[in-house]
C-alpha positions, 0 to 999 in steps of 0.5 A: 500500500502506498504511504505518506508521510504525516508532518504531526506524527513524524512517520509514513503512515498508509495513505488510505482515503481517509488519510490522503483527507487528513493530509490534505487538511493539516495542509490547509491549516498549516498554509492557509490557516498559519498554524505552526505546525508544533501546535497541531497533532494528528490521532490523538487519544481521548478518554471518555471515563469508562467508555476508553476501555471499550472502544479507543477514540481519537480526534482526527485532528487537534489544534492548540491555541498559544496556551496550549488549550485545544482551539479546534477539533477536526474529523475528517472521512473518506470523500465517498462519506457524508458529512451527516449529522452522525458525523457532526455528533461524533465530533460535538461528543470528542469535543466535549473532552477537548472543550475546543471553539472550533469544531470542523468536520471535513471529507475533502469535498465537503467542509463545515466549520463551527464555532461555539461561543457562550453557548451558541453554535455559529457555521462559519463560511471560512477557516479562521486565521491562527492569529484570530482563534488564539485571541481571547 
């Protein structure tokens, strides 16, 4: 199988579908967006209490803010998977852990970016700038 390699994790690692999206989209942040990439990590571990045991859970994507708090929680599917509202829940429910302003889901054809604010859930039409998610 063909491999690419992950910036964040320092590795080649197998370029399935859902890989090549990932890619594509700590690209995006990276160019795009100005995240450092020091400030971003790719699978990482979440830990839902007793839920780990049953079933490992890792956020796609994660991008910390200067204080190192998560600023943005990405999950990212194969292109040929809608982003649907399982998609949308599975990415509301890891950012209960991660208590992130941004939560993104992606495909790679498709990308919906939320931003919570005091409670409130706003779909931006645009990725932010690192500059502006670090700002209080």
């Amino acid at each position: 199988m063909a491999q690419i390699w992950d910036p964040l994790r320092k590795k080649m690692v197998a370029l399935t579908p859902e890989e090549r999206v990932r890619q594509w989209f700590i690209a995006v942040l990276h160019e795009e967006a100005g995240v450092p990439f020091p400030m971003m990590a790719s699978e990482v571990s979440l830990s839902f209490g007793q839920m780990l045991e049953k079933k490992p859970y890792r956020a796609d994507i994660v991008v910390w803010d200067r204080t190192l708090h998560p600023a943005i929680v990405v999950e990212c599917k194969r292109p040929d998977i809608p982003l649907t509202q399982a998609v949308a829940d599975q990415a509301f429910r890891y950012n209960q852990v991660l208590e992130s302003p941004y939560i993104i889901i992606t495909n790679g054809k498709s990308t919906y970016i939320a931003h919570r604010r005091a409670g409130q859930t706003e779909f931006l039409s645009a990725l932010p700038k690192y500059e502006e998610i670090c700002q209080p």
